[in-house]
C-alpha positions in Angstrom: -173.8 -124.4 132.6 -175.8 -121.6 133.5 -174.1 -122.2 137.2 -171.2 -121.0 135.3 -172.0 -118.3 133.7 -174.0 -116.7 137.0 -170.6 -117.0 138.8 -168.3 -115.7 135.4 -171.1 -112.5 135.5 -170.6 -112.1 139.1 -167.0 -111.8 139.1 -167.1 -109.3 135.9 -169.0 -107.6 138.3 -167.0 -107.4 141.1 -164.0 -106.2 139.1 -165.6 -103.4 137.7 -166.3 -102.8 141.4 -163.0 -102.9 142.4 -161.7 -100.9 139.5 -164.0 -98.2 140.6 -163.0 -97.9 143.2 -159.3 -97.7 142.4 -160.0 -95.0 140.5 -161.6 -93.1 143.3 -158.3 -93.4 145.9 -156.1 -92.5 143.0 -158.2 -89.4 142.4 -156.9 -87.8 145.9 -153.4 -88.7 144.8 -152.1 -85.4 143.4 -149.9 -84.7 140.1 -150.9 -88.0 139.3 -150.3 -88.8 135.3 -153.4 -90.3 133.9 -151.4 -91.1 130.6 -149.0 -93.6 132.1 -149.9 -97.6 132.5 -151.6 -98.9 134.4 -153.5 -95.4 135.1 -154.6 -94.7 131.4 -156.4 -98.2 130.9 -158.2 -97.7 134.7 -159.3 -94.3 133.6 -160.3 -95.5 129.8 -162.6 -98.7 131.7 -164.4 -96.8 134.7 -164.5 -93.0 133.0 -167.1 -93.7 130.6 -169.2 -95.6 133.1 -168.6 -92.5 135.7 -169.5 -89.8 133.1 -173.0 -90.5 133.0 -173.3 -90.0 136.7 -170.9 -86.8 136.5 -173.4 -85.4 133.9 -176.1 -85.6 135.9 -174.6 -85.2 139.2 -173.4 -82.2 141.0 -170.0 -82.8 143.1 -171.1 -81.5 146.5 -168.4 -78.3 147.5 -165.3 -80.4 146.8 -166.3 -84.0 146.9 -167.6 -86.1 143.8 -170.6 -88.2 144.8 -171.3 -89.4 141.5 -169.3 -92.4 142.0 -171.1 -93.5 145.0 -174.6 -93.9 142.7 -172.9 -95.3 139.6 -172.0 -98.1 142.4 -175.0 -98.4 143.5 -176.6 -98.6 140.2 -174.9 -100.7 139.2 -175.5 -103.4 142.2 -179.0 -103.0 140.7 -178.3 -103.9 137.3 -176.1 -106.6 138.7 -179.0 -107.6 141.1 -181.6 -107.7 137.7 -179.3 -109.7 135.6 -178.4 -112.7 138.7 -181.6 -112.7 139.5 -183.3 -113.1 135.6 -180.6 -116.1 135.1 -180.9 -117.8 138.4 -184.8 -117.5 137.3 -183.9 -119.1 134.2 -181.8 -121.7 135.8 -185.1 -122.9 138.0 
C-alpha cells in the first residue's frame, strides 16, 4: 500500500517537473497569449510555485535563473518526502 503511494507521489512529482519546464521553453516563444488553453492552466499550476523563487531571485542580465533552484528545491522536498515513506515502509 505504501508501495503505491511512494510511486503515485513520485509521478506527481515528475509532472510538476515536466510542467516546469514547459513553461520555461514557452517563455522564449514570443507574442505568446498566456490567456488561451492550454497556456493559462500551465501558467496558473507552475507561476505560483515560480514566484517564490522570482521574489527572491534576481534574473541575471536577460536570463531567469529562478526556475533552475525552484527545480532543484524541489528534488529536495521530493527527496525528504520518498525517503520519510520508504522509512515508514521498513
Amino acid at each position: 500500500m505504501l508501495r503505491a503511494l511512494i510511486g503515485a507521489i513520485n509521478s506527481l512529482f515528475s509532472l510538476f517537473y515536466i510542467v516546469i519546464l514547459i513553461r520555461c521553453f514557452l517563455s522564449f516563444v514570443p507574442n505568446l497569449d498566456w490567456n488561451r488553453q492550454p497556456f493559462y492552466t500551465i501558467r496558473m499550476v507552475t507561476d505560483s510555485y515560480l514566484d517564490i523563487f522570482k521574489r527572491f531571485i534576481p534574473p541575471i542580465g536577460m536570463l531567469d535563473v529562478s526556475p533552475i533552484v525552484a527545480i532543484i528545491v524541489l528534488g529536495l522536498i521530493q527527496n525528504i518526502i520518498i525517503i520519510s515513506l520508504s522509512l515508514l515502509a521498513g
